[in-house]
C-alpha positions in Angstrom: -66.5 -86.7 32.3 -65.7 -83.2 32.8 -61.6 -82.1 32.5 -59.9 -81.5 36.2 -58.5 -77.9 36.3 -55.0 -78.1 36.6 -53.7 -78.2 40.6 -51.8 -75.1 41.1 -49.6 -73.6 44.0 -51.5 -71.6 46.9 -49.6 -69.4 49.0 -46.5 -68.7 47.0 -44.5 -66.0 49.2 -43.7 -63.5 45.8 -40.7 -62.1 47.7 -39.3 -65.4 48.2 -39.9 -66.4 44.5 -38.4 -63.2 43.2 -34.7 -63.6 41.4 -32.8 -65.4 38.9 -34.5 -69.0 37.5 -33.1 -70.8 34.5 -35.1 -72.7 32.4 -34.1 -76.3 32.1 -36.5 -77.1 29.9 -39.6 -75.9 28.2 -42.1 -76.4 25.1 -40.3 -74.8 22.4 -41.6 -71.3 21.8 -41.8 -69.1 18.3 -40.9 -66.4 20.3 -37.7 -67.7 21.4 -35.0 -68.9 18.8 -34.4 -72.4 18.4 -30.7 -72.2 18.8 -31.2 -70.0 22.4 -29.0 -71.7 24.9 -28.6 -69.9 28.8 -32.2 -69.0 28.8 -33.3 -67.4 32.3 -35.9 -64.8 33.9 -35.3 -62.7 36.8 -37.9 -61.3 38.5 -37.9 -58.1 40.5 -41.1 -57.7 42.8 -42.1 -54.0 42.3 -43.4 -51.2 45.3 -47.5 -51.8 43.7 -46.9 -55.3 43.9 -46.4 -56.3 40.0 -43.4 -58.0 39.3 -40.8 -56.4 36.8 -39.5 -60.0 34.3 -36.9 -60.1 32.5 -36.6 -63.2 30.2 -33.0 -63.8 28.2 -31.7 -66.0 25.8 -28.3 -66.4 24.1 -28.1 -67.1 20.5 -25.3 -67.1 18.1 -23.1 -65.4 20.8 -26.0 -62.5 21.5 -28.3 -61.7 24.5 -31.6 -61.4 23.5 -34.5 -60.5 25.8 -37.5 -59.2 26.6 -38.9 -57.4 29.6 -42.6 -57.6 31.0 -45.2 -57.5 33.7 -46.6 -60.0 35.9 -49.5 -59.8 38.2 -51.6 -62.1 40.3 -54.9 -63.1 37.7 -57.3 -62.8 40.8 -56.0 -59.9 43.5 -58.1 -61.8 45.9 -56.9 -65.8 45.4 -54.2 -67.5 47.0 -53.4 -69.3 44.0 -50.2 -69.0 42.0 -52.0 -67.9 39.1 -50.5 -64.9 37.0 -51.2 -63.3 34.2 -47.5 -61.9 32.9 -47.5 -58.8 30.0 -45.1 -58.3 27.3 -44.9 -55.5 24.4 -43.7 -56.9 20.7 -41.5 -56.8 19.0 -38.8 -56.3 21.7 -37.0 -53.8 19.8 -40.6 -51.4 19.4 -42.5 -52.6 22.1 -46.0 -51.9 20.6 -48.6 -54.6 20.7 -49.1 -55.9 24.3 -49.1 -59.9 24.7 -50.6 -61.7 27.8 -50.1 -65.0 28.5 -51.0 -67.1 32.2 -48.4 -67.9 34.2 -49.7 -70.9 37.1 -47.0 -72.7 39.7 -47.3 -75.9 39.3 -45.4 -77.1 41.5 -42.3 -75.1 43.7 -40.1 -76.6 46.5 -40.3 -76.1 49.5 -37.1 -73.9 49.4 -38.2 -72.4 46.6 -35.4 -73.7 44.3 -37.0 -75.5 41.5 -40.7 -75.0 40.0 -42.9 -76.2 37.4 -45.1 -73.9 35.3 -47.7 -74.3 33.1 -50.7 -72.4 31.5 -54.6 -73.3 31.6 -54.2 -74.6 28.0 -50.9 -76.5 28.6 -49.4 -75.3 25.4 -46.6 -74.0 27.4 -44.3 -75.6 29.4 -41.3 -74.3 31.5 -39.1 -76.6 34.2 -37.7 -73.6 36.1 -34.3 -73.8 38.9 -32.3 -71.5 40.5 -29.3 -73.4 39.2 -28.6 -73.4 35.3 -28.5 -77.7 36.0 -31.3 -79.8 37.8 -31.0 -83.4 39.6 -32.0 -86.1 37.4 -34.5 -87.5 40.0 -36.0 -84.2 40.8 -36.5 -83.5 36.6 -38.2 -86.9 36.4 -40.3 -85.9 39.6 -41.5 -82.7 37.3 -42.4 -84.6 34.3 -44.5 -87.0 35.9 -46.1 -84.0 37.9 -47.0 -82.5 33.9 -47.8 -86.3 33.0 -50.5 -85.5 35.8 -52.0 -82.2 35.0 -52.6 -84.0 31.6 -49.5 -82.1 29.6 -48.2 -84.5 26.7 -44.5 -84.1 27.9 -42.8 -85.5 24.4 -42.8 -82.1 23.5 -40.3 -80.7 26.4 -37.0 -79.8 25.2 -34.0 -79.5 27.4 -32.4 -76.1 27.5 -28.6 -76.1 27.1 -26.4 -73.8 29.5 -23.0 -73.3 29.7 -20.8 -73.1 32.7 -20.5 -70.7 33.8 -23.6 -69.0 32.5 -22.8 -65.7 30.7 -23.6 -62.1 32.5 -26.0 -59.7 31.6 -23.5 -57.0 31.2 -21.3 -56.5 28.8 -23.0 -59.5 26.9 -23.1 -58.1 23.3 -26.4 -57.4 22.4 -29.1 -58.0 19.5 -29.9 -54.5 19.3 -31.9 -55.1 15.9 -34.1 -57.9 17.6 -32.9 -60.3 14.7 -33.6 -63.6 16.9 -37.0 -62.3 17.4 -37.9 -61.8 13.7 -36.0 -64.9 12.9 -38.1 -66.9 15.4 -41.5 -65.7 13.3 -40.3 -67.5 10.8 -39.1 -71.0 12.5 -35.5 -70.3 12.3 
C-alpha cells in the first residue's frame, strides 16, 4: 500500500500569516540549543513576494537567531508548501540550507498552526500567543498522529511572561549556542 502524502493547507492568505508566532512545541533541533526557551519567528512578507524569517531563541540569558528566506515550493500551487532558506553558521552566513516548510493545519483566524515537512522529521506547533489551550494542543497532536508523525518526540517550548524583546536583548554575537548545538549541548 502506497504512503498518503501528507494533507496540507490550500489557500493560505501570506499577508494574513505574516508576524510574530511562538513555537509551543517542536521536534528538538541540532540547530537550536537545548536549553532555548522564548523561541519565536516573525515573518515579514517582502515587495517580490518572498518572505523575510526571522527565527529566535533565548539561551543562558542571550538572543540567538537566524534570519532566512521563504518562498512558495511551486509559484503555481495553492498549497502551503514552502521551501524556507538559511545561510550557516549565523555568525558567517556561508553555506545556504533549505529545508520545506508545509501548513498543516492553521485556524481559521489564523492564530495557531501546525507545520511539518514531507519527511516528518520536523515538527513545529506554532501560536500567536507564547501559551496554547490545552484542547486546541491535543487537537494538533492528533492532527500529526494523522499525517503519520510519531509525536513522542515533541517537546514543549518553555516561555516566560512576559516574553523578552528583541531589542536591547543581549546578544550571542559569537554564535556560541549555534556551535554548541553541533555538538548536542
Amino acid at each position: 500500500m502506497a504512503k498518503k502524502e501528507m494533507e496540507v493547507v490550500k489557500g493560505v492568505d501570506l499577508q494574513r500569516y505574516m508576524g510574530r508566532w511562538y513555537e509551543i512545541a517542536s521536534f528538538p533541533s541540532r540547530n537550536q540549543p537545548k536549553n532555548g526557551t522564548d523561541t519565536r519567528a516573525t515573518y515579514t512578507l517582502k515587495e517580490d513576494g518572498t518572505v523575510h524569517v526571522l527565527n529566535e531563541t533565548w539561551s543562558d540569558g542571550k538572543r540567538g537567531f537566524i534570519e532566512g528566506t521563504a518562498y512558495k515550493a511551486d509559484p503555481n500551487s495553492d498549497e502551503a508548501k514552502l521551501k524556507v532558506k538559511f545561510y550557516l553558521p549565523p555568525f558567517l552566513p556561508i553555506i545556504p540550507v533549505t529545508g520545506d516548510y508545509w501548513v498543516l493545519f492553521l485556524d481559521d483566524d489564523y492564530q495557531y498552526a501546525l507545520i511539518g515537512q514531507p519527511s516528518k522529521k520536523s515538527l513545529w506547533i506554532l501560536c500567536r500567543e507564547n501559551h496554547l489551550d490545552d484542547e486546541i494542543y491535543e487537537q494538533l497532536i492528533e492532527k500529526a498522529k494523522g499525517e503519520g508523525y510519531d509525536v513522542s518526540n515533541l517537546k514543549k517550548t518553555t516561555h516566560t511572561d512576559p516574553p523578552p524583546e528583541t531589542e536591547g536583548a543581549p546578544a550571542d554575537t559569537k554564535g556560541v549556542w549555534w556551535l554548541k548545538s553541533i555538538f548536542g549541548k
